[in-house]
N, C-alpha and C positions, 0 to 999 in steps of 0.2 A: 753481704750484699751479693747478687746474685750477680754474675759474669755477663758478660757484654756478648753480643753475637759477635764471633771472632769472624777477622774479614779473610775473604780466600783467596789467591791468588790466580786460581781458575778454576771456571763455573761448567758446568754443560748446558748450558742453554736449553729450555724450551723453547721449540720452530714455533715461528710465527705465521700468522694466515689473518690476509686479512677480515677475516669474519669470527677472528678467536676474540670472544671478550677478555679472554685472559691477557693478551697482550699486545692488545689495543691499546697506544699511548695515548688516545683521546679517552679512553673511560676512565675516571678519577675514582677512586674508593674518598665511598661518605662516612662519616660519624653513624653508625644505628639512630642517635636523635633525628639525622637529618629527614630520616622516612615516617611515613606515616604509619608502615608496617613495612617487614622486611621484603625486600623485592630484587631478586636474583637478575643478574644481566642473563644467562642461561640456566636452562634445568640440569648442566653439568656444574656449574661454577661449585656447588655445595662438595661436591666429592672433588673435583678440583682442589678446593680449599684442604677436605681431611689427606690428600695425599702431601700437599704441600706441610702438614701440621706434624705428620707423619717424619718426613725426613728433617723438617726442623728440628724433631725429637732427637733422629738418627744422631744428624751432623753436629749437634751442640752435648751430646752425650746428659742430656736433663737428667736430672736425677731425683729433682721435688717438685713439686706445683709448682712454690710460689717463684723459680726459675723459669719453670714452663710460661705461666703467664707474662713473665717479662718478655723474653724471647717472642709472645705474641704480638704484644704490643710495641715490642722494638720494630717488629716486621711490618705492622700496619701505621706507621707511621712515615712508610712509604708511600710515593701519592699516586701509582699506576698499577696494575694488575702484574706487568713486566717485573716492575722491581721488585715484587715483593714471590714471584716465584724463580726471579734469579737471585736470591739472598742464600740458595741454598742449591746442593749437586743433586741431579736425580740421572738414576740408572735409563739404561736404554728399556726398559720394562715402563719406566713413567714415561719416558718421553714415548713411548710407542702410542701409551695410552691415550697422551695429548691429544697425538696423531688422530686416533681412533676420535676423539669428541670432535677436533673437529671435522672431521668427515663425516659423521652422524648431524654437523650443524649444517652440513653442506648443503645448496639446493639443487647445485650443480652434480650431474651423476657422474661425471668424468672425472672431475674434481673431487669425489667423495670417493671414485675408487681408488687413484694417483692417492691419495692420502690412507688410505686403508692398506694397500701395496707397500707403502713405506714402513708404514707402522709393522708390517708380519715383518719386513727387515730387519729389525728389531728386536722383535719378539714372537716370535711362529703362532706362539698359542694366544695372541690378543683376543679375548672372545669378543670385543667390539668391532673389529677391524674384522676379523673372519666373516661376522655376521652380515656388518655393508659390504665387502666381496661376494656373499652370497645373493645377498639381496639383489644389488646393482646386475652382478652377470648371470642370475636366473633366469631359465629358457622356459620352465611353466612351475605352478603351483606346487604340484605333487614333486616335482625335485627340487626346489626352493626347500621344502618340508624333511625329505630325507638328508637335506644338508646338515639344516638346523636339528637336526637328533644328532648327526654325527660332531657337532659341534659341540653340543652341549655331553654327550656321550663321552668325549675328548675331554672336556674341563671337569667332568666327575671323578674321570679317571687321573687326574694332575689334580686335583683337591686330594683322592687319596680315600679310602673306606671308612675315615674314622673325622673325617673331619666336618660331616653336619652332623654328629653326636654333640647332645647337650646343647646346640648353639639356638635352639628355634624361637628364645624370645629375643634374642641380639643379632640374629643371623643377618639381617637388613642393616646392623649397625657397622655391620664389618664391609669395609670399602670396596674389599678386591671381589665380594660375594655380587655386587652391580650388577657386574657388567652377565653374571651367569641368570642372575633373576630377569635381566631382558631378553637375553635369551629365549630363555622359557614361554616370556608373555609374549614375544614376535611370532613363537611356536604356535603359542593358542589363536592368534592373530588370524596367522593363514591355515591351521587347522579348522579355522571355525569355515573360513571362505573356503575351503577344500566339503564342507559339507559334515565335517566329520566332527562332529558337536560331541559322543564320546566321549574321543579322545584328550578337545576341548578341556572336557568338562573334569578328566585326571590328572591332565597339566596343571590348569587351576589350583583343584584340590590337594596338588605337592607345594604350590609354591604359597599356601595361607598353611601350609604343616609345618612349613621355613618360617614363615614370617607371621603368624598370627595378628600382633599390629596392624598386618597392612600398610606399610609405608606405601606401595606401590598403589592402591585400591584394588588390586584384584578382586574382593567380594564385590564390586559392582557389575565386573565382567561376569563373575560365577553366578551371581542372580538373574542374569540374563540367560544364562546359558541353562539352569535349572529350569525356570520360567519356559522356556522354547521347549524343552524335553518334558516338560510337566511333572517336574518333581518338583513337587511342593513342597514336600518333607524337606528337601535338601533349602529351598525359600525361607522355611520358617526356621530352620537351624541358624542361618546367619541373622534372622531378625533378631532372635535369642543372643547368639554371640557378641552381635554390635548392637544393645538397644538404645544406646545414645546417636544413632547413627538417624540422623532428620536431615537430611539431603533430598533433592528429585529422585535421585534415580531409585532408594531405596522407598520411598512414600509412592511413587509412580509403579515401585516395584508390588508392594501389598496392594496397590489397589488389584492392578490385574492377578495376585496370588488369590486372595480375597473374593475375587469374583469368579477364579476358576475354582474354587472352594466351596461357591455357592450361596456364601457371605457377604449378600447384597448391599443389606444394611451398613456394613463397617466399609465394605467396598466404597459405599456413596460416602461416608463419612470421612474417608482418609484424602477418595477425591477433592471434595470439598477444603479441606485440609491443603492439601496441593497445589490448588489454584490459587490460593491465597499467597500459597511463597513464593510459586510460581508459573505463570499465566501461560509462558509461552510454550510448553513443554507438547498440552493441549495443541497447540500451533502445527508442531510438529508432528505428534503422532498420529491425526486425524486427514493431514496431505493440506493444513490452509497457507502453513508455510512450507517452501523446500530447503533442504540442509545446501551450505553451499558447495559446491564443487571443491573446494581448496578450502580448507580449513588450519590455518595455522596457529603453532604454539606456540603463542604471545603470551602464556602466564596470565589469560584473563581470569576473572573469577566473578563478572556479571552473570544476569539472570541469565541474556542470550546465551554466553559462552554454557551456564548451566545446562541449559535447554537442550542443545547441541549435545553437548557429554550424554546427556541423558536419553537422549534418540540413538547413536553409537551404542549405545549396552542393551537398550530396551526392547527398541524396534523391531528386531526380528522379531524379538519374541510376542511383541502385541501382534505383530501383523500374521503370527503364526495362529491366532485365536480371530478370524472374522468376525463373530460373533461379540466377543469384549471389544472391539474396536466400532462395531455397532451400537450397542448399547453405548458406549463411551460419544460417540457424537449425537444420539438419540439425547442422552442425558447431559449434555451439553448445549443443544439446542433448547431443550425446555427450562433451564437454567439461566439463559440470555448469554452463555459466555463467547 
C-alpha cells in the first residue's frame, strides 16, 4: 500500500494576495463532475497546479504511479486552494513565481510592481516578474522592446546551448519553459505596435519551431502577421499545417488570403461559411460594431468574445487591404447580412 503523505513540521508558505485564487479561502476545489467543462479560476492556476505536482513528486520521494496518484488525491481532498499548496515546501524560485502570477493578475500597476520587486528578491532571473517591472516602469515602446530581448537574451543564456535540443514537441509541456514563451509573445506584442511586422513575423516563427502544437495559439497571431505583409505562401503553410483548425480567425483568415489570391469564388464560399459560425466577426471588421476599450480575460469562449479575438489578429491586416474590406461590405450588403 502506498505511503501516506508524511506531515511536516514546517512549511514555507506561499504569500497570500488577495486576488490570488490560489489562496483564497473562499474558492472551494469541485469534483471534475461538478462542471459542465473544466473551468480555471485563472489562466495561471494549470501551471500553478504542475508546479505544485512537481514538489509533491520532490517532497514524497514517488517512486511509481500508482503512489503518485494517491499522493494526488490525498492532496485534493483538501477543500481550499491554500491547503492543498501548503501540504508541501517550495523554494524561494516557486514562491517568487507565485509572486510573479500574481502580479501579472494585478490590475493595479503599483501593486503589480511591489509584487514583481519582491519576487526578483527571490529570485533575480524570474522572467515573469522582470517582464511586469519592464512593462509597468516603461518610458516608450522602443525601450520596452530592447528590455524584453535582454530578458529573453538572459533566460537563453540560463536555459544553456543545449537545452531546446530535441524538446519541440513537449517544449510547451515543460512548466519553467512559460514563463520564456510569454516572453517572446509580449515581444511580438509590442514589436508588431512599434511597426516592425518583420521582426514580428521571426519571433512568431521561433516560437511554433518550440511548440508546433501551439498551446499558446500563436498561428493566429502569425496569420495576421503574414496576411498584413502579403505573404500568402507563409498563410497557406499554416492552413496546410493545422487543417483541422475551423475557428474565426482562421476561416476569416482564408477569406481575405483567398481574395488576395484572386480566388473569388472560394473567397465567397468560405465567407459564407463564416457567417454562419459567426456573425459577429462581420460586425467588427467592417466598423458596425466597436471593440471595447477594456477587454478583459474572463476565460469566455462566446461568439462575442470570438469575434473580438478575431479583430485583435485580423484587423490590421483587413484594413491593410481597402479594397477586400470593400468588397467584403459590398458583398455583405447584397447578401442582407
Amino acid at each position: 500500500m502506498p505511503k501516506k503523505v508524511p506531515k511536516k513540521k514546517k512549511r514555507t508558505r506561499i504569500p497570500q494576495s488577495p486576488r490570488s485564487s490560489i489562496t483564497s479561502k473562499t474558492q472551494k476545489i469541485k469534483s471534475s463532475d461538478e462542471y459542465d467543462s473544466p473551468q480555471p479560476f485563472s489562466r495561471f492556476d494549470v501551471e500553478r497546479l504542475n508546479h505544485f505536482l512537481v514538489q509533491l513528486i520532490k517532497s514524497n520521494e514517488v517512486k511509481d504511479p500508482e503512489e503518485l496518484n494517491y499522493l494526488i488525491e490525498e492532496a485534493l481532498t483538501f477543500e481550499t486552494w491554500e491547503e492543498i499548496f501548503d501540504s508541501v515546501e517550495f523554494s524561494d524560485i516557486e514562491i517568487a513565481q507565485e509572486l510573479a502570477y500574481q502580479a501579472m493578475e494585478s490590475r493595479d500597476r503599483k501593486e503589480a510592481l511591489r509584487l514583481a520587486n519582491e519576487a526578483l528578491k527571490l529570485d533575480p532571473d524570474c522572467i515573469d516578474a522582470l517582464v511586469m517591472k519592464a512593462v509597468v516602469e516603461a518610458k516608450s515602446v522602443s525601450k520596452l522592446i530592447d528590455k524584453l530581448k535582454k530578458i529573453i537574451a538572459k533566460a537563453e543564456k540560463n536555459f544553456g546551448p543545449d537545452y531546446f535540443k530535441g524538446r519541440e514537441r513537449d517544449f510547451c509541456a515543460i512548466v519553467e519553459s512559460k514563463p520564456y514563451m510569454r516572453a517572446l509573445r509580449m515581444l511580438i506584442l509590442f514589436l508588431r505596435a512599434e511597426g516592425r511586422v518583420g521582426e514580428s513575423v521571426l519571433v512568431a516563427e521561433r516560437m511554433l519551431d518550440l511548440n508546433p502544437r501551439d498551446i499558446e495559439g500563436i498561428r493566429y497571431t502569425l496569420l495576421g502577421l503574414y496576411l498584413e505583409t502579403g505573404n500568402l505562401a507563409g498563410a497557406q503553410r499554416l492552413f496546410r499545417e493545422y487543417p483541422d483548425e475551423d475557428g474565426a480567425v482562421f476561416n476569416w483568415g482564408q477569406i481575405l488570403e483567398r481574395y488576395l489570391a484572386g480566388d473569388m469564388e472560394k473567397a465567397a464560399m468560405v465567407l459564407k461559411k463564416a457567417i454562419s459560425q459567426n456573425p459577429y466577426v462581420l460586425d467588427y471588421l467592417i466598423g458596425r460594431k466597436r471593440v471595447p476599450n477594456e477587454i478583459f480575460d474572463d476565460n469566455s469562449v462566446d461568439e462575442e468574445s470570438e469575434a473580438i479575438e478575431c479583430w485583435e489578429e485580423l484587423g490590421v491586416a483587413w484594413e491593410s487591404y481597402p479594397d477586400a474590406l470593400k468588397w467584403l461590405k459590398s458583398f455583405a450588403q447584397e447578401a442582407g447580412w
